[in-house]
C-alpha positions as CSV (number, residue, x, y, z in Angstrom):
1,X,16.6,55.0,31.3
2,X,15.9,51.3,32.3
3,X,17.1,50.0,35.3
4,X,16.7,46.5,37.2
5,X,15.1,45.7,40.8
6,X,14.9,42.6,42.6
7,X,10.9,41.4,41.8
8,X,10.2,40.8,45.8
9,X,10.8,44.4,46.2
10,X,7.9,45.2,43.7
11,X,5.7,43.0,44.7
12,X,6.0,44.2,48.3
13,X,5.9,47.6,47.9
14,X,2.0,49.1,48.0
15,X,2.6,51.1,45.7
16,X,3.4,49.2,43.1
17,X,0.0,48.0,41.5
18,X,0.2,45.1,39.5
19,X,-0.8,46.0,35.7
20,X,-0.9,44.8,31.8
21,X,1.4,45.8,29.0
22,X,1.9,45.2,25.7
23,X,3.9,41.9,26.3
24,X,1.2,39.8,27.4
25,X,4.4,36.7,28.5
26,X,5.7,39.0,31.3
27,X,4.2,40.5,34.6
28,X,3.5,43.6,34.7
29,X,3.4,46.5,37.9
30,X,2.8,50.2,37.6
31,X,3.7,52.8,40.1
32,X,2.4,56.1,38.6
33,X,4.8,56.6,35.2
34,X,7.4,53.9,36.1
35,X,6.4,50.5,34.7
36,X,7.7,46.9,36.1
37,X,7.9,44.3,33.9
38,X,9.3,40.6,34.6
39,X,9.8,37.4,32.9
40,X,7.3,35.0,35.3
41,X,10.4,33.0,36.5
42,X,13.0,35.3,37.1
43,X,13.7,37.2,40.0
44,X,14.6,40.3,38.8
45,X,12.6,43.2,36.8
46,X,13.5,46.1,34.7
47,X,12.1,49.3,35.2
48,X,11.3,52.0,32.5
49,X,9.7,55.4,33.0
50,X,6.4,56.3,30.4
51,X,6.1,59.9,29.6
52,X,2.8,59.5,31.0
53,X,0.9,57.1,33.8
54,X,-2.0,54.5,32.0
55,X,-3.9,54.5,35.4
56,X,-4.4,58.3,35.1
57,X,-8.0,58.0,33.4
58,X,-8.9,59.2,31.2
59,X,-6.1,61.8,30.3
60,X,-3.2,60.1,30.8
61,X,-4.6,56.5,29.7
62,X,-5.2,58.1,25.9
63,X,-1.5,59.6,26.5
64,X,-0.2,56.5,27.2
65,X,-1.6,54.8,24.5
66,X,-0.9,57.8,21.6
67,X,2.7,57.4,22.7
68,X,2.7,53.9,22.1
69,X,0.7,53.3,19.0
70,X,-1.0,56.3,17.3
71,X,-3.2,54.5,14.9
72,X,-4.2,51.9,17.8
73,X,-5.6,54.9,19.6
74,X,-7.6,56.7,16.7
75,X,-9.2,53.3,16.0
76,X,-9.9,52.8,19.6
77,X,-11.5,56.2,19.9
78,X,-13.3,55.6,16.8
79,X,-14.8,52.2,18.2
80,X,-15.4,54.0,21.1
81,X,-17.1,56.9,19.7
82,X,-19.3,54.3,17.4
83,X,-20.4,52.1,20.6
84,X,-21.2,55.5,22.4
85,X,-23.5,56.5,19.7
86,X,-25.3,52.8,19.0
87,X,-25.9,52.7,23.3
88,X,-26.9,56.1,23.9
89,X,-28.2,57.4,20.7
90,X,-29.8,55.2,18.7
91,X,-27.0,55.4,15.9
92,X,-28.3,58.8,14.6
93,X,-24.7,60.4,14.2
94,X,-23.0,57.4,13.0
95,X,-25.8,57.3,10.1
96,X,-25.5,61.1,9.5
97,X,-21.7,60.4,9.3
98,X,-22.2,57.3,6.6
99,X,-24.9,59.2,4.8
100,X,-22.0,62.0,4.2
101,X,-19.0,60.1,3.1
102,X,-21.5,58.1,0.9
103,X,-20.9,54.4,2.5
């Protein structure tokens, strides 16, 4: 359910942390799972509820992000997974995994 709120009451409100979102043009505040976003010059900002809240990391960050592109989050994980293993381990397991799919 979306609903509208004056943007002063956001921004003064603690518990509202200011955030990012997938519309990079607007402004963005989080308060657990409800999200806040708002055209720079307006005054007023709608206000959607996420099945689950970005800031909880790392559970409900990966969550978040499954819900709002799948094949985003794989790739992320995979990047992730990759940069883990070339920091930390030398690269062995990403060779091991190129030496078996034959690239």
């Amino acid at each position: 359910m979306i609903r509208y709120t004056p943007r002063y009451q956001i921004e003064n409100d603690s518990a509202w942390i200011q955030s990012v979102g997938a519309d990079t043009s607007k402004i963005h505040w989080r308060n657990g799972k409800l999200h806040a976003m708002c055209n720079p010059n307006d005054t007023i900002c709608e206000i959607h509820e996420d099945e689950a809240d970005p800031h909880d990391f790392p559970v409900g960050t990966v969550k978040h992000l499954w819900d709002w592109n799948k094949l985003g989050t794989i790739g992320l994980g995979l990047l992730t997974l990759y940069t883990v293993d070339q920091l930390f381990n030398g690269g062995k397991i990403t060779r091991k995994v190129r030496k078996e799919l034959g690239i």
